[in-house]
N, CA and C of each residue as an Amber inpcrd file, in Angstrom:
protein
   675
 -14.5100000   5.5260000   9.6590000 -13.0990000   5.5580000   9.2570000
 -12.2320000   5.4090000  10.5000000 -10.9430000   4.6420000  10.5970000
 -10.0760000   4.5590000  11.7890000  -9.8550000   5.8180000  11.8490000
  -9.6520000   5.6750000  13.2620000  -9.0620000   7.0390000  13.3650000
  -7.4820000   7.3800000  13.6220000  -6.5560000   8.1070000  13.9770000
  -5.5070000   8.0950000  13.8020000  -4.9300000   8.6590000  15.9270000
  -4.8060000   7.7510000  16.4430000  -4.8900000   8.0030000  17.8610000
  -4.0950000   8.6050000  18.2510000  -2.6400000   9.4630000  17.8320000
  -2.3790000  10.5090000  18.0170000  -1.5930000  11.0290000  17.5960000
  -1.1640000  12.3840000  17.1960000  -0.6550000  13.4380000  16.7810000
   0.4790000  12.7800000  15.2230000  -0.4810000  13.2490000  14.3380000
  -0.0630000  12.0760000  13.0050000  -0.0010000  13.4590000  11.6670000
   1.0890000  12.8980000  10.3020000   0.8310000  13.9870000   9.3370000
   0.0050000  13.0850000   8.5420000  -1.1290000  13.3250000   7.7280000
  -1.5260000  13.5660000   6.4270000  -1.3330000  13.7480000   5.5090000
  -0.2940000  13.9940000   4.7260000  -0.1490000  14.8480000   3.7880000
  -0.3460000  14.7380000   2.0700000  -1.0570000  15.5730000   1.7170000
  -1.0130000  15.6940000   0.1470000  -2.4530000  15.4230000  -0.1500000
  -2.8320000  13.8450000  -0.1760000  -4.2410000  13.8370000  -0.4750000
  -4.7170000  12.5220000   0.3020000  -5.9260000  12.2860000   0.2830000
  -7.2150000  11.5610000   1.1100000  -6.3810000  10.0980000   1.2740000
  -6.7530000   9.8110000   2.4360000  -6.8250000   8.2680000   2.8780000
  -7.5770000   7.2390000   1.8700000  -7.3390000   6.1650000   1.6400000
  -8.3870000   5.2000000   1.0930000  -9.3150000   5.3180000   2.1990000
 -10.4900000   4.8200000   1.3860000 -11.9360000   4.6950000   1.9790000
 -11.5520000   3.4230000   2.7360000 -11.8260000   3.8540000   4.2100000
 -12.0550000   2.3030000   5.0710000 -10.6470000   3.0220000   6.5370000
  -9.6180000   3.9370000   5.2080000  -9.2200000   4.3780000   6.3420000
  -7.5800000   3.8490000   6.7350000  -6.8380000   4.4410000   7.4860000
  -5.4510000   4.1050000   7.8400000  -5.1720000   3.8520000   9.3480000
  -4.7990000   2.9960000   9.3470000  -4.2450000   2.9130000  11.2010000
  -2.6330000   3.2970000  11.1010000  -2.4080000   4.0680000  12.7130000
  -1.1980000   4.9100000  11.9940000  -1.0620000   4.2850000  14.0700000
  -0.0890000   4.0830000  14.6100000   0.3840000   3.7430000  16.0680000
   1.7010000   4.9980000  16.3240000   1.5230000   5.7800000  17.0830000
   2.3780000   7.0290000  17.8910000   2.4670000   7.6530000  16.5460000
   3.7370000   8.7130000  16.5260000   3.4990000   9.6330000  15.4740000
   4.3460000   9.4380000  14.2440000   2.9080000   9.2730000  13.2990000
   3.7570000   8.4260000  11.9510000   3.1760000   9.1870000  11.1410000
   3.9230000   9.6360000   9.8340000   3.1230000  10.2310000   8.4930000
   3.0580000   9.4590000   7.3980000   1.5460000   9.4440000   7.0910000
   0.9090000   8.7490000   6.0460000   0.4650000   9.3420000   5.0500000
   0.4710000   8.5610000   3.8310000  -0.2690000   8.7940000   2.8430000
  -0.1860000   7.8170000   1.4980000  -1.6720000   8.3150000   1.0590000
  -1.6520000   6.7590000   0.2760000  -2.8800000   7.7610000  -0.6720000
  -2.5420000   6.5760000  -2.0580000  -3.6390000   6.9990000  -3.1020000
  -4.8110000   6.6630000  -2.8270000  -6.2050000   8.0330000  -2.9510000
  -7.0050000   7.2070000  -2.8520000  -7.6320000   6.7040000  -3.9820000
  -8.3370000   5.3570000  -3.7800000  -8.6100000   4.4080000  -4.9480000
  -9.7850000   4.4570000  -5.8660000 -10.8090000   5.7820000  -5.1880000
 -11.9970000   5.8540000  -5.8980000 -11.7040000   7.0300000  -6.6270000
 -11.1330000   7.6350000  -6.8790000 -11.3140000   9.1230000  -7.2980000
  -9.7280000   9.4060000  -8.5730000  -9.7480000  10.1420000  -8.8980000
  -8.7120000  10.4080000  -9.9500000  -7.3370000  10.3700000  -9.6150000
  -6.5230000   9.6680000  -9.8850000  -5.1360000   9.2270000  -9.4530000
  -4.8510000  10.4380000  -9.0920000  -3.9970000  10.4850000  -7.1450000
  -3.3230000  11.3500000  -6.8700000  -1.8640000  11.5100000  -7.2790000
  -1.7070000  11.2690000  -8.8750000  -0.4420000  10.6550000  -9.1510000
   0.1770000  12.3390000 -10.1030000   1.1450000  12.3150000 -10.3770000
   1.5280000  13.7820000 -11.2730000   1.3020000  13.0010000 -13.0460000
   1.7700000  12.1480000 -13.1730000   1.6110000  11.3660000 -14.4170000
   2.1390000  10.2960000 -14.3230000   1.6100000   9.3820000 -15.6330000
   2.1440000   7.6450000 -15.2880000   2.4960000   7.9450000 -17.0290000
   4.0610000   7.2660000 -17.1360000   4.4960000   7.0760000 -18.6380000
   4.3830000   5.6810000 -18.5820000   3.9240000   5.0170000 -19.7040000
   3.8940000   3.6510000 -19.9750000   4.2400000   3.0980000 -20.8590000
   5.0740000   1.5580000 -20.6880000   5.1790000   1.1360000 -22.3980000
   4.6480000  -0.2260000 -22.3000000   3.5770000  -0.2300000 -21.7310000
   3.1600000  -1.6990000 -21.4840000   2.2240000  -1.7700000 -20.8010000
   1.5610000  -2.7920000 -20.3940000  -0.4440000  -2.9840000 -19.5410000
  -0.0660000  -3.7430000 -18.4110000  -0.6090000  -3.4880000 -17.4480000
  -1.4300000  -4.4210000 -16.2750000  -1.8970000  -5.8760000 -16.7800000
  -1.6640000  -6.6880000 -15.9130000  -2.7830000  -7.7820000 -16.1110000
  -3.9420000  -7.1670000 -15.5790000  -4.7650000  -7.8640000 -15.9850000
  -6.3920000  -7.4670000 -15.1660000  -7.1410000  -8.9700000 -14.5700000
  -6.3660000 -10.2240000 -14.5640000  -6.7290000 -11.0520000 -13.8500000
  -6.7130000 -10.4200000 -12.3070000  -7.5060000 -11.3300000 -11.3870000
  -7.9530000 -11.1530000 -10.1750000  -6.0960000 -11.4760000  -9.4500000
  -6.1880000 -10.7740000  -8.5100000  -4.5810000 -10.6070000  -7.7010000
  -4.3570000 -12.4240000  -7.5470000  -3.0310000 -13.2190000  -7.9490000
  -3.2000000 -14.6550000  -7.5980000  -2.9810000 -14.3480000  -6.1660000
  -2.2890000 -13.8560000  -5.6630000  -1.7800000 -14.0140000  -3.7710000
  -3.7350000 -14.4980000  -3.6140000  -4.2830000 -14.1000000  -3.8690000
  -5.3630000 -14.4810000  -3.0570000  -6.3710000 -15.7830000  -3.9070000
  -5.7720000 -16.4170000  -4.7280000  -6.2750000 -17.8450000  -4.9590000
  -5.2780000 -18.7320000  -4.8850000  -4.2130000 -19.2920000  -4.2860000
  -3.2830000 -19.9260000  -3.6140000  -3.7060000 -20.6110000  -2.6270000
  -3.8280000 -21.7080000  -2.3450000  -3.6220000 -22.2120000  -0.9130000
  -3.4840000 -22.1200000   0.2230000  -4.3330000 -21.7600000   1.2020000
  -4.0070000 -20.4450000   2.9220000  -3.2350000 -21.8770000   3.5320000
  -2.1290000 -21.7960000   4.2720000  -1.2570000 -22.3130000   5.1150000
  -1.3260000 -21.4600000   6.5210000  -0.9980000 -22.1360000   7.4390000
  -0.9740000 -21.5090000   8.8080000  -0.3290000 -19.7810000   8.6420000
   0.5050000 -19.8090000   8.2700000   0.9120000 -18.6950000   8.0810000
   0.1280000 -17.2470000   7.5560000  -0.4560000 -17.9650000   6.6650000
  -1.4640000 -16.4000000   6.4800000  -2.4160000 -16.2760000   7.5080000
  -2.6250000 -16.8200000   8.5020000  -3.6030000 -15.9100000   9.1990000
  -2.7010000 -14.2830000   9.9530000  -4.0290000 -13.8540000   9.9960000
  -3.8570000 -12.6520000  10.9310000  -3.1510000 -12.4790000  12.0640000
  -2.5840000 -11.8470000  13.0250000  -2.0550000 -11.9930000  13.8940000
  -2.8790000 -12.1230000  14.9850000  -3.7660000 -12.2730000  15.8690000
  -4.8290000 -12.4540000  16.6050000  -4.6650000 -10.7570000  17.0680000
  -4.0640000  -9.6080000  17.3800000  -4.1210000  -8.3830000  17.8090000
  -4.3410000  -7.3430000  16.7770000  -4.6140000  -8.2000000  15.5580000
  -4.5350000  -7.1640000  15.1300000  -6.3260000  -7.5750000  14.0900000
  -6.7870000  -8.7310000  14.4010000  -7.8090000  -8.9520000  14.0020000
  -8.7400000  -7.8430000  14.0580000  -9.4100000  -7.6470000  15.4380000
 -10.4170000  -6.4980000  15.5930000 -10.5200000  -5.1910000  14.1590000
  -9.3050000  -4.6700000  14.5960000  -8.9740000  -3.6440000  13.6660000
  -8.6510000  -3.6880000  12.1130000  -8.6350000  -4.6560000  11.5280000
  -8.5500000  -4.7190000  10.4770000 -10.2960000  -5.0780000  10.1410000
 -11.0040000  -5.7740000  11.1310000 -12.4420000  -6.0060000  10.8910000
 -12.9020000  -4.9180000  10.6980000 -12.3490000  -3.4770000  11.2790000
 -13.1120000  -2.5820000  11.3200000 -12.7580000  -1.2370000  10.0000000
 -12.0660000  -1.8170000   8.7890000 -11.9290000  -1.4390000   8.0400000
 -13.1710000  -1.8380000   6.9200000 -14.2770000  -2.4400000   7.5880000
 -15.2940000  -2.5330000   6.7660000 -15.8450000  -1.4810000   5.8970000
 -15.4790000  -0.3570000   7.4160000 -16.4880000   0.9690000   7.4780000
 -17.8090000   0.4570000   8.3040000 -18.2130000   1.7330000   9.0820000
 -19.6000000   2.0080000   9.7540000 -19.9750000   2.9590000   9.2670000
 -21.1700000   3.0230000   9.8960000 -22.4470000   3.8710000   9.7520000
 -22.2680000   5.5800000   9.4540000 -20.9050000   6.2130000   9.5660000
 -20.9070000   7.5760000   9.2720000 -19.9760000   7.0750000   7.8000000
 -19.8740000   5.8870000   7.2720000 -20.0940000   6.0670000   5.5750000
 -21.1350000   5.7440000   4.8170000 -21.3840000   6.8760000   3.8960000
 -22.4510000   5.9200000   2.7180000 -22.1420000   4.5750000   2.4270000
 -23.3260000   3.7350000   2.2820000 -23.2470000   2.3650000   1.6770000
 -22.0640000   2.1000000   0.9230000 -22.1600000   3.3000000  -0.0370000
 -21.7980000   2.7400000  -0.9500000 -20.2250000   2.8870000  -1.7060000
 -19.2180000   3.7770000  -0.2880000 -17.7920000   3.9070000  -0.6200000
 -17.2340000   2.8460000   0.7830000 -18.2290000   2.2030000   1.4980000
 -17.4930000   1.0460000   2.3210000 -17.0090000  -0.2170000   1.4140000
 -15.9560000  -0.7810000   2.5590000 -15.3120000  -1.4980000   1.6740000
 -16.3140000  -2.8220000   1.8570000 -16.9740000  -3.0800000   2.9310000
 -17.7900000  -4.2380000   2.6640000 -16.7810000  -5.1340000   3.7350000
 -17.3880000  -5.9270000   4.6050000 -17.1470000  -7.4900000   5.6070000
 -15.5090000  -7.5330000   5.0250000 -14.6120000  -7.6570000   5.9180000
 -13.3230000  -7.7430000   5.7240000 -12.7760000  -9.5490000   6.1230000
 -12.8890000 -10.1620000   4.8730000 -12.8420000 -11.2760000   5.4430000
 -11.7610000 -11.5700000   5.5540000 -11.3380000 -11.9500000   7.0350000
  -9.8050000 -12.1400000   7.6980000  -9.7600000 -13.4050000   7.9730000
 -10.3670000 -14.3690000   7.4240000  -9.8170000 -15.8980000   7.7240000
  -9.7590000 -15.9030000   6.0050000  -9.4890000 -15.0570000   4.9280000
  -9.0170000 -15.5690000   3.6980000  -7.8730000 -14.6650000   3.5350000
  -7.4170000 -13.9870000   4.8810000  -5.9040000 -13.3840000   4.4090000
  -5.0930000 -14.3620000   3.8920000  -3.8950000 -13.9940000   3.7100000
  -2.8560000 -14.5890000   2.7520000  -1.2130000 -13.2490000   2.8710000
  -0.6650000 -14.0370000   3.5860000   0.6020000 -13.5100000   3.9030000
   1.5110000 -13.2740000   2.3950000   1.9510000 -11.9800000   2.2160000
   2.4620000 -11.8280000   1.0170000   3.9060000 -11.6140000   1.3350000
   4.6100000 -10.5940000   2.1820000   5.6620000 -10.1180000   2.2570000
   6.4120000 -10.2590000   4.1670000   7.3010000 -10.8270000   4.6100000
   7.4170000 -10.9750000   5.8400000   9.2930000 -10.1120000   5.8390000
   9.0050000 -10.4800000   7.0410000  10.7170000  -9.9340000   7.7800000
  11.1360000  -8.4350000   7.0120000  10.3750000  -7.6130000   6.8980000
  10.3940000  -6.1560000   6.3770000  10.8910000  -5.2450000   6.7740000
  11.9650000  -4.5430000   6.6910000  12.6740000  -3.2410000   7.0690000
  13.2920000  -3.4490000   8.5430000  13.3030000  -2.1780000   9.1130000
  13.7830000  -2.4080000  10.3480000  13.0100000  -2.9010000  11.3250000
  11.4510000  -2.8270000  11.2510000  10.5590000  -3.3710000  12.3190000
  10.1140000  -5.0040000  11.8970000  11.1060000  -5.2780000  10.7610000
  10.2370000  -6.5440000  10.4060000   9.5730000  -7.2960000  10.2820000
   8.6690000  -6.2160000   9.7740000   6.9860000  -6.1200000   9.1420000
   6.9120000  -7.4240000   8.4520000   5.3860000  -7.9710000   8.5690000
   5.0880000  -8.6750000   7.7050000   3.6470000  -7.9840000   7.1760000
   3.4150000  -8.1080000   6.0690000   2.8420000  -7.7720000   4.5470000
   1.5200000  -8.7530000   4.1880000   0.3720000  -8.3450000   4.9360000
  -0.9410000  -9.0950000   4.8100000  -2.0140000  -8.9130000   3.4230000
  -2.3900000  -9.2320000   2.4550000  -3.2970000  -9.1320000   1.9740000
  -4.7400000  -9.6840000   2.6540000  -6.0270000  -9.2070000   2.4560000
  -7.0320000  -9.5360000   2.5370000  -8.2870000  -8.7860000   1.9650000
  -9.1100000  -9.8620000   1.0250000 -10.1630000  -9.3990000   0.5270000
 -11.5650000  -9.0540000   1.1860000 -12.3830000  -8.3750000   0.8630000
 -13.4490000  -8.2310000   1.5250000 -14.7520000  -8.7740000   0.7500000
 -15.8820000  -8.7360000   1.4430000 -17.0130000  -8.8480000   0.4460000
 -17.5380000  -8.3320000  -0.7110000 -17.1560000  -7.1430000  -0.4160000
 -17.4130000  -6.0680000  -1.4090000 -16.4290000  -6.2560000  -3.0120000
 -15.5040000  -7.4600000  -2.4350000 -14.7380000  -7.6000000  -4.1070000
 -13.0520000  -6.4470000  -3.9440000 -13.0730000  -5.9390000  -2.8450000
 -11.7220000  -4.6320000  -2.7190000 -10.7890000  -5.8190000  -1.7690000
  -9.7890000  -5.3620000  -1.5970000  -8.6080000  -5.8240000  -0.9410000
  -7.8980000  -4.6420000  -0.2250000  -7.1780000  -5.5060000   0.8900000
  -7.0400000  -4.3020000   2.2500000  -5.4420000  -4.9820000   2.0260000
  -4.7730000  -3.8410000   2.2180000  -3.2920000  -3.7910000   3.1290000
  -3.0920000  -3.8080000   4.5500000  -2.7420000  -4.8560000   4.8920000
  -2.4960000  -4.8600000   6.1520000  -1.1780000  -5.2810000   6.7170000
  -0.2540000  -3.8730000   7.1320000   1.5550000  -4.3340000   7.5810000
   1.2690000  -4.2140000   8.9350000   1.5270000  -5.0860000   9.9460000
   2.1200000  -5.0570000  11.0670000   2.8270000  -4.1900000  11.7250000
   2.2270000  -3.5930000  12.1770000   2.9630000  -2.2260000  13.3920000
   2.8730000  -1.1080000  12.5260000   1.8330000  -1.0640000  11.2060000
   2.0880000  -0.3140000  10.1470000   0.5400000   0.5370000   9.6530000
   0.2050000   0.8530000   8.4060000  -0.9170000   1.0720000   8.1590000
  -1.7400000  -0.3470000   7.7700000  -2.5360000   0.3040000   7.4310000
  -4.1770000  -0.1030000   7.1090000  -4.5840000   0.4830000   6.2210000
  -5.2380000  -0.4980000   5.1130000  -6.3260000   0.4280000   4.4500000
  -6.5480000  -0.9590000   3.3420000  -7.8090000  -0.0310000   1.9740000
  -8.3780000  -1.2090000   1.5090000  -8.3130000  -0.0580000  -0.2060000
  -8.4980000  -0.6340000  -0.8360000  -8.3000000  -0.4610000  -2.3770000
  -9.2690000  -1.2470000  -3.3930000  -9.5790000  -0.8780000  -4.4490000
 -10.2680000  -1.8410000  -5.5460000  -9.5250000  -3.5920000  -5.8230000
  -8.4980000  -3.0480000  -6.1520000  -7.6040000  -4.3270000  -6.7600000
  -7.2240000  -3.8520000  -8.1390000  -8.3180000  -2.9830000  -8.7260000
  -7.7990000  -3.1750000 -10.5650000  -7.2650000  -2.4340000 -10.7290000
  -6.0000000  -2.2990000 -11.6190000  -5.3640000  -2.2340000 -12.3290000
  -5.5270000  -1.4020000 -14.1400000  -5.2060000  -0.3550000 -14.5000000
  -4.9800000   0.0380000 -15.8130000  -3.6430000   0.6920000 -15.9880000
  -3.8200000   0.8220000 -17.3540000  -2.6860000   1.8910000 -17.6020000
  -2.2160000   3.2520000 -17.0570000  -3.1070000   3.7640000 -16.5400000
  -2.9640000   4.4250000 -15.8830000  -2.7510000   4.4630000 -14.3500000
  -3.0130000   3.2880000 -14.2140000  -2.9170000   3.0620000 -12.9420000
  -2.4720000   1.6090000 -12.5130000  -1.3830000   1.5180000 -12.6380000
  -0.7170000   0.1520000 -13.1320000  -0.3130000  -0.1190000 -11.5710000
  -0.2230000   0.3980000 -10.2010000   0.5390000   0.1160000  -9.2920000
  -0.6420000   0.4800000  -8.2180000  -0.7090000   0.0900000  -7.3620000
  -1.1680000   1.1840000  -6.3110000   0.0680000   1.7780000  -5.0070000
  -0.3780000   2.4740000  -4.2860000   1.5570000   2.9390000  -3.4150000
   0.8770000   3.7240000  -2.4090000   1.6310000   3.5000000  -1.0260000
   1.3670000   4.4690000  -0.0530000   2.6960000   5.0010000   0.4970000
   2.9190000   5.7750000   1.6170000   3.8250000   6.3410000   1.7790000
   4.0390000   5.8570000   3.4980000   4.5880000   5.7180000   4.4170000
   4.7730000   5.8870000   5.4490000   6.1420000   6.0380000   6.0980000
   6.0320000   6.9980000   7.3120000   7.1270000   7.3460000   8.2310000
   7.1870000   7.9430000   9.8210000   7.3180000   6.4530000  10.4800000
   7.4440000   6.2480000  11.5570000   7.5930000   7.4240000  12.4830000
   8.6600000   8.1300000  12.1400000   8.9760000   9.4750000  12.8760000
   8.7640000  10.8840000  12.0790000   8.0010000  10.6540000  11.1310000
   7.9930000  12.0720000  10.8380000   9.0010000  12.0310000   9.0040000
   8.3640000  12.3980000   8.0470000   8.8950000  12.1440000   6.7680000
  10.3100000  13.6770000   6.8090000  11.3080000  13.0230000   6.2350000
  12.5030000  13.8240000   6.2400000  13.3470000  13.8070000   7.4980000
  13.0680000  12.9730000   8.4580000  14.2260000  12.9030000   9.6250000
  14.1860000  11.3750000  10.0200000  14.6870000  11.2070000  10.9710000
  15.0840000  10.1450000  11.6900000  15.0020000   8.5900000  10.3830000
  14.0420000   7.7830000  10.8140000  14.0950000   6.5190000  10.0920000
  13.5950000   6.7970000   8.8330000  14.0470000   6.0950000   7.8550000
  13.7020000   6.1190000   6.2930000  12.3150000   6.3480000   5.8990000
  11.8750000   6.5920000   5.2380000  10.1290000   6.6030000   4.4650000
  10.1810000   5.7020000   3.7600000   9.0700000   4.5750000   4.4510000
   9.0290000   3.0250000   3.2330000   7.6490000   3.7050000   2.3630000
   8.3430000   2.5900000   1.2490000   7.0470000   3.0220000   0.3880000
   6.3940000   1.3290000   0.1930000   4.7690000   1.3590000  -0.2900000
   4.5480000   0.0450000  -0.1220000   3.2260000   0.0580000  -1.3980000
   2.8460000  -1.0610000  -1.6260000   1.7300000  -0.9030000  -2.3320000
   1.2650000  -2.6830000  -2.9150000   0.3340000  -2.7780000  -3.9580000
  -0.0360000  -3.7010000  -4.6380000   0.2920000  -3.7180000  -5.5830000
   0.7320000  -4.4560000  -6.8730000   0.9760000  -4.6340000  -8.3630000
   0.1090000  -6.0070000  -8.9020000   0.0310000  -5.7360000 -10.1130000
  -0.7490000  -7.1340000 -10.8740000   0.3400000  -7.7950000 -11.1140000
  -0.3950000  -9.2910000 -11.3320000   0.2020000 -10.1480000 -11.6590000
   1.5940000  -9.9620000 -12.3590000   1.7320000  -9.2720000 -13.4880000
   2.7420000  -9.7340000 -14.4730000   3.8410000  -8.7100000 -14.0000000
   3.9320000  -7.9190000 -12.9290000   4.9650000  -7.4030000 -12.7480000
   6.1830000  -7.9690000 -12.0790000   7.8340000  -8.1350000 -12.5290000
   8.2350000  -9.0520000 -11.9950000   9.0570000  -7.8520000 -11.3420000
   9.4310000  -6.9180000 -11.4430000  10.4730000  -5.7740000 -10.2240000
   9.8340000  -4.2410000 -10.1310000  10.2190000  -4.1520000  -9.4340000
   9.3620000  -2.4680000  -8.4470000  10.6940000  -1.4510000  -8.2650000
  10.6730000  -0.6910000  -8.3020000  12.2170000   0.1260000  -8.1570000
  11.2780000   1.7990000  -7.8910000  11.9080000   1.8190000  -6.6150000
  11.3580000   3.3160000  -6.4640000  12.6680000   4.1560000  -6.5450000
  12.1680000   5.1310000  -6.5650000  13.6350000   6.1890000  -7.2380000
  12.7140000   7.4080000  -6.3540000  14.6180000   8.2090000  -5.5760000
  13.8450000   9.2230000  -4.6010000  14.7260000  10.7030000  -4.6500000
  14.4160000  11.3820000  -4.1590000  15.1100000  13.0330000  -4.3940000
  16.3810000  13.7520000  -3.9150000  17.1830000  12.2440000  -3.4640000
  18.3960000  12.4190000  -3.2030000  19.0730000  11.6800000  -4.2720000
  18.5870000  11.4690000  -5.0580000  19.6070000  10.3160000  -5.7720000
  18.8980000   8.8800000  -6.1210000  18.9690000   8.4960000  -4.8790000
  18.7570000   6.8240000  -4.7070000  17.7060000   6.3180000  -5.5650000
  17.7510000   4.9740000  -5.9580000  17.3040000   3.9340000  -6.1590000
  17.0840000   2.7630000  -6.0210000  16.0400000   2.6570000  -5.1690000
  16.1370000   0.6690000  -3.6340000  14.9610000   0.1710000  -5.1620000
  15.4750000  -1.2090000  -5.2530000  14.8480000  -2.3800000  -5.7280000
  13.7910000  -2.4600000  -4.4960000  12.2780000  -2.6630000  -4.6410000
  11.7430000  -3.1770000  -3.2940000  11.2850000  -4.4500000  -3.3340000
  11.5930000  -5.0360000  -2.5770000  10.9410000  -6.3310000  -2.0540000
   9.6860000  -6.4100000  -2.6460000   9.5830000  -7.9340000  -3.4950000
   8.3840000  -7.8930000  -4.4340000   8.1580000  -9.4240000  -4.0370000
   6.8980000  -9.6410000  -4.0990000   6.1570000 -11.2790000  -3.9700000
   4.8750000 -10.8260000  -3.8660000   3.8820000 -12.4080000  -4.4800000
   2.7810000 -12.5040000  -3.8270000   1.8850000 -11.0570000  -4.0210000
   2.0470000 -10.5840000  -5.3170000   1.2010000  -9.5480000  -5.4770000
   1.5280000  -7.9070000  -4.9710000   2.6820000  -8.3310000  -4.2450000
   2.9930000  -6.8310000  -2.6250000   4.2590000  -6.3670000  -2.7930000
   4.5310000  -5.0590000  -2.4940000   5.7960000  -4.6190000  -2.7440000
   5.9090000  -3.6720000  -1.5610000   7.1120000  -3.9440000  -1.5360000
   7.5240000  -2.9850000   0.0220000   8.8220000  -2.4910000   0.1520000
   9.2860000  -1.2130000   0.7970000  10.9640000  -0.8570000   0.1690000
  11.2240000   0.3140000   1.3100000  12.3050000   0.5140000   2.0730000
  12.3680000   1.2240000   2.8480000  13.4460000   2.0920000   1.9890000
  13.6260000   3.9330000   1.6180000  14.4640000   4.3040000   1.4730000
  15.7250000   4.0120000   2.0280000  17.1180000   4.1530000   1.4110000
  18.0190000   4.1490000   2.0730000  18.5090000   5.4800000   2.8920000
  18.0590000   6.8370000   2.3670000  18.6780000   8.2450000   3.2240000
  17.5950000   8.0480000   3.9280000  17.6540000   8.5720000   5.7460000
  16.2390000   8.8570000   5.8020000  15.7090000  10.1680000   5.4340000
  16.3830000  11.2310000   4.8200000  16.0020000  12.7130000   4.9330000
  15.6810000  12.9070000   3.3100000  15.4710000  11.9340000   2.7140000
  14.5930000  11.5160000   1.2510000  13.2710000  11.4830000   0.9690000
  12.4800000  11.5240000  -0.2520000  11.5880000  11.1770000   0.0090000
  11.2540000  10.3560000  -1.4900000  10.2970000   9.9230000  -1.8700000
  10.0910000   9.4350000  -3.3840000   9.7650000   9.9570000  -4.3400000
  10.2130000  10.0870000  -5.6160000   9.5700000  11.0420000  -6.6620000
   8.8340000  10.1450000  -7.8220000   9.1980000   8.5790000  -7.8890000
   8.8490000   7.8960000  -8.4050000   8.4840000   6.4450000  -8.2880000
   7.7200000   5.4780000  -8.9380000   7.5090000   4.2530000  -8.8610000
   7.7340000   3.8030000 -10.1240000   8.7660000   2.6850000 -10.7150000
   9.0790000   2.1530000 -11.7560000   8.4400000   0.9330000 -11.2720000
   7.9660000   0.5910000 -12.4540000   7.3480000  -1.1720000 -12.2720000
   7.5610000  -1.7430000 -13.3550000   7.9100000  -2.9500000 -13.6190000
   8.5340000  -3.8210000 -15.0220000   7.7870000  -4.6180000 -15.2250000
   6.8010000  -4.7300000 -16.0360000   6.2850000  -6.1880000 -16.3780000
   7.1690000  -7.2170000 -17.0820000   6.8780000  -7.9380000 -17.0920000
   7.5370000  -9.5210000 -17.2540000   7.7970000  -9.6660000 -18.4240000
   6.6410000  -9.5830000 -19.7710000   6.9750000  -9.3800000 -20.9950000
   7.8760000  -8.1300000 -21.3920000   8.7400000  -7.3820000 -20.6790000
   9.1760000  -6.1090000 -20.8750000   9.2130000  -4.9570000 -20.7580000
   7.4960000  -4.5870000 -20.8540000   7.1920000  -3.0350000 -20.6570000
   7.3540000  -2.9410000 -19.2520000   7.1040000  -1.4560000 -19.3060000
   7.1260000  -0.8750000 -17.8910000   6.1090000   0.2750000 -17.5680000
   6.0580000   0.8210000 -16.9250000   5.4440000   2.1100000 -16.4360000
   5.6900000   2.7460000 -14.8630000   5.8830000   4.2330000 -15.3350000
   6.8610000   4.8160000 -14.0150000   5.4260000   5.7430000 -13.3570000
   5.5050000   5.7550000 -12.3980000   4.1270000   6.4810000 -11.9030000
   5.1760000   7.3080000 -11.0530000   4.7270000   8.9430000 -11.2680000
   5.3980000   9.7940000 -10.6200000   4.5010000  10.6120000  -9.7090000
   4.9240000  10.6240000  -8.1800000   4.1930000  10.4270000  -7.5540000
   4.2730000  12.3210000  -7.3680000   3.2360000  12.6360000  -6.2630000
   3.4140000  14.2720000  -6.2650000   4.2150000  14.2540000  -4.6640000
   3.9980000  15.9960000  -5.3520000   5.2490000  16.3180000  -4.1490000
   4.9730000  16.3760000  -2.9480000   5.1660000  16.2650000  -1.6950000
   4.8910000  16.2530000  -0.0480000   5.6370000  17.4260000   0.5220000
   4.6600000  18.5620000   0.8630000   5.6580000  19.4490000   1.6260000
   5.4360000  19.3280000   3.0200000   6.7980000  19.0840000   3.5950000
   6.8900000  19.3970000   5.1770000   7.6790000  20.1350000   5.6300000
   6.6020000  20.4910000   6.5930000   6.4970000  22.0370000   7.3270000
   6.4960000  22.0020000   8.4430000
């Protein structure tokens, strides 16, 4: 598993398997993808596609490759030898990335997908986290979402929230505990959204599918201490 090189929060529940890269002191957290949604409840009035993510049967253009610095480390979201076989994500193949989301927030992140052997797909933001996920999609689990914050969640710069959606979702709207509600930046399978307070945090994920329905995944609470 990456490790987190220095003085970083955690909070709430487990990393995805394969792991998070986190650069100076940033707090993370993200669902993990094998085990029972770390979610409080998901209301739904509508399904997931369950086709395979399109961002990754499209056409690769110069643009989706990797950034050459950041290759190594995303290779090494395979997992080694202190995981069982069988919760690694498997060969991270980084010449079939596929650029989903660019010019992002204030660090103007760009938004990598890439699949592995194993059939899972990795998040990969620029100057950001890391990590890798199934891909599928149910009713219950209509979104996937992580959390990150640069300086520490509740002060200084905003807490973006980020994640994957299926196909048929056409808008993402996170809703947070001051009030607010940011539309996030949606394409290409990827969604990404920086709060507007930074001393906020998220209580929810609305997602709209295309034919109409929706489903709100309410995320749990983060205490910082």
């Amino acid at each position: 598993m990456k490790r987190i090189s220095r003085p970083s929060f955690v909070l709430g529940f487990a990393a995805a398997i394969g792991g998070l890269l986190a650069v100076g002191t940033v707090a993370l957290a993200r669902a993990h993808p094998t085990s029972r949604p770390a979610t409080r409840s998901v209301q739904a009035t509508g399904a997931p596609s369950s086709a395979p993510l399109a961002v990754l049967s499209r056409p690769r253009e110069a643009k989706d490759d990797l950034p050459a610095g950041l290759v190594a480390s995303v290779a090494d979201l395979a997992g080694g030898p202190e995981l069982a076989p069988e919760v690694r994500n498997g060969a991270v193949q980084t010449r079939a990335s596929h650029l989903a989301l660019s010019n992002l927030g204030a660090a103007k992140a760009s938004f990598y997908v890439v699949p592995t052997a194993k059939g899972r797909v990795c998040i990969v933001i620029t100057n950001g986290p890391q990590g890798c996920d199934d891909g599928h999609f149910t009713v219950a689990r209509p979104a996937t979402w992580g959390l990150t914050d640069a300086d520490g969640y509740r002060k200084g710069r905003p807490t973006s929230v980020d994640g994957l959606v299926p196909n048929n979702v056409d808008r993402v709207t996170v809703v947070d505990d001051k009030g607010g509600r940011t539309d996030a930046r949606l394409g290409n399978n990827a969604y990404y959204v920086e709060l507007a307070d930074g001393a906020a945090m998220p209580t929810s994920v609305f997602v709209h599918f295309a034919d109409g329905g929706s489903a709100t995944i309410d995320l749990p609470s983060i205490t910082v201490g």
